[in-house]
C-alpha positions in Angstrom: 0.0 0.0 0.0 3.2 2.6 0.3 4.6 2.0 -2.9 1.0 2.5 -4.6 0.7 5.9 -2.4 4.3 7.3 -3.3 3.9 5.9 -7.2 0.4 8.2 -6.8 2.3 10.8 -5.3 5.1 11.0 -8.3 2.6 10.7 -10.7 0.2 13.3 -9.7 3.5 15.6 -9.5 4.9 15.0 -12.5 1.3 15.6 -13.9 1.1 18.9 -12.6 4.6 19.6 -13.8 4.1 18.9 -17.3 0.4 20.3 -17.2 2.1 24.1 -16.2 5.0 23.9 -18.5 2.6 23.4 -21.4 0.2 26.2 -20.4 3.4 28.3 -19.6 3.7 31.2 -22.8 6.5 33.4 -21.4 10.2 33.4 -22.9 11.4 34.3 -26.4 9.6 32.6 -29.4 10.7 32.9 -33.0 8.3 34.6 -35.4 8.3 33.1 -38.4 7.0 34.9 -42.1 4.1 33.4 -43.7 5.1 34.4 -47.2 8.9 33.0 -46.9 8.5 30.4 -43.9 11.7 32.0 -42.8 12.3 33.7 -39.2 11.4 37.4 -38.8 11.8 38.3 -35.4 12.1 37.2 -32.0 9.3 38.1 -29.5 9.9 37.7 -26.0 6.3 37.3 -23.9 6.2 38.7 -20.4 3.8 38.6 -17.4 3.5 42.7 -16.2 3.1 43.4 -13.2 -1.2 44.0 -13.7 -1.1 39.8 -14.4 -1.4 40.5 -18.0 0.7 39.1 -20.8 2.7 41.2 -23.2 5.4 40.3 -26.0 8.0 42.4 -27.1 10.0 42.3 -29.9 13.9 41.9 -29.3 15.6 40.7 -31.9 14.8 41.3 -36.0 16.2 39.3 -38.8 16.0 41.7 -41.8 16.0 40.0 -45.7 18.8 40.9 -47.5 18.0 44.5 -48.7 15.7 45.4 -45.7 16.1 48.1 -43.5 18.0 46.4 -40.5 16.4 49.0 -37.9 12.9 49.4 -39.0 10.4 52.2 -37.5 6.3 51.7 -37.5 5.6 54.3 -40.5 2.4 52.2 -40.8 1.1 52.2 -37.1 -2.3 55.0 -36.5 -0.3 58.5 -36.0 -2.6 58.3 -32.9 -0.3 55.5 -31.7 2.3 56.0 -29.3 4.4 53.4 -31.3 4.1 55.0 -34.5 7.3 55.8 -36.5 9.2 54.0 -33.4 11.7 51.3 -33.9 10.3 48.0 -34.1 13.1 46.2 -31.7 12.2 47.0 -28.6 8.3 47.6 -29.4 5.5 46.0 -27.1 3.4 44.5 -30.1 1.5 42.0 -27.6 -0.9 43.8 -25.3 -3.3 42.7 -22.2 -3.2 38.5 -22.4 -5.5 36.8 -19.7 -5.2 33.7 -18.9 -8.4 31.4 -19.4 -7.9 27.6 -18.7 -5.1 26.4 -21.3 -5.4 30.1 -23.9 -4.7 33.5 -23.2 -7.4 35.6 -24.5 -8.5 39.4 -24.7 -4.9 40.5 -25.8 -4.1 42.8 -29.0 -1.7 42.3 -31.4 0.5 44.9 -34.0 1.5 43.8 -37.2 4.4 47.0 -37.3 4.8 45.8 -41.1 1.0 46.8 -42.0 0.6 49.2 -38.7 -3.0 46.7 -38.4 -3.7 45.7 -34.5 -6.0 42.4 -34.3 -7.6 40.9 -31.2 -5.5 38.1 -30.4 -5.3 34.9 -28.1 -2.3 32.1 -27.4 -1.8 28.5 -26.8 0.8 26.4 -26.3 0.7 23.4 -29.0 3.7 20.9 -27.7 6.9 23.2 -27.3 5.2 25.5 -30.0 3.1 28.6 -28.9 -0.3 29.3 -31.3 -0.7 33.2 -31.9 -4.6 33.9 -33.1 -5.3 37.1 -34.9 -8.4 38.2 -35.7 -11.3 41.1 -36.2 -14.6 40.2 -34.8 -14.6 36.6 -34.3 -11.4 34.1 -33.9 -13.1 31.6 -36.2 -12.3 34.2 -38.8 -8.6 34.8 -38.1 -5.9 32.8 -38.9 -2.7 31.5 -36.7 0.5 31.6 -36.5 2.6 29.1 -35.2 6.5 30.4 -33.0 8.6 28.4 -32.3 10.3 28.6 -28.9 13.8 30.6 -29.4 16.7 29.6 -27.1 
C-alpha cells in the first residue's frame, strides 16, 4: 500500500509539472514569415506586473536589402508606437489567462501598422498566436517556435 501511495504521489506531480510547463507562454519565441516560412523576429512574452501578458519584440532578422532597424511608419499617427523602432516595441498587449489560452490581448502587425484581437496556446513546445477582427473563427494562426 506505500509504494501505490508514493507511485500516486510522483505521478500526480509530475502531472502537474508537465500540465504548467505546457500552459506556460513566457520566454522568447521565434516569429516566423508566412510568405517565406523564414524567421522574422524574436518576441519575448512577459507577465506585467497588472497579471497580463505582453510580447516584445527583441531581436529582427531583416531579408537581404531590408532596413536592419525598421520604424512603424504604418502604425495609426494616434499610436504612441508610431514611427518608433520596431526592436524594442511592445506589439503583444493585455493577455488573460483562461484555462489552457490567453485571450482578450491585441496584437501589431508594425509591417502593416494593423492591430488584431489576439489569443495564445501552447501546442507541444510550440506557442499558437490567433489574430483576428470580430470573431477568432475568422482569423488565422501563427505558429513560434520557442527561441533559445
Amino acid at each position: 500500500m506505500k509504494i501505490f501511495n508514493k507511485f500516486a504521489i510522483i505521478c500526480i506531480v509530475l502531472l502537474i509539472t508537465k500540465t504548467t510547463e505546457a500552459q506556460n507562454i513566457t520566454g522568447k519565441w521565434k516569429t516566423i514569415d508566412d510568405k517565406t516560412n523564414k524567421a522574422r523576429s524574436v518576441v519575448e512574452i512577459y507577465q506585467g506586473s497588472d497579471g497580463k501578458y505582453y510580447g516584445k519584440v527583441v531581436e529582427i532578422f531583416p531579408a537581404p536589402g531590408e532596413d536592419p532597424n525598421p520604424r512603424c511608419t504604418e502604425c495609426s499617427k494616434n499610436d504612441s508606437r508610431y514611427n518608433q523602432p520596431v526592436k524594442g516595441m511592445v506589439i503583444i498587449r493585455g493577455l488573460e489567462k483562461s484555462g489552457s489560452k490567453f485571450v482578450n490581448g491585441r496584437a501589431l502587425d508594425p509591417e502593416t501598422g494593423n492591430e488584431y484581437s489576439c489569443q495564445m496556446w501552447r501546442d507541444g513546445k510550440n506557442l499558437i498566436i490567433r489574430g483576428y477582427i470580430g470573431f477568432s473563427f475568422a482569423g488565422r494562426s501563427q505558429t513560434w517556435l520557442p527561441y533559445n
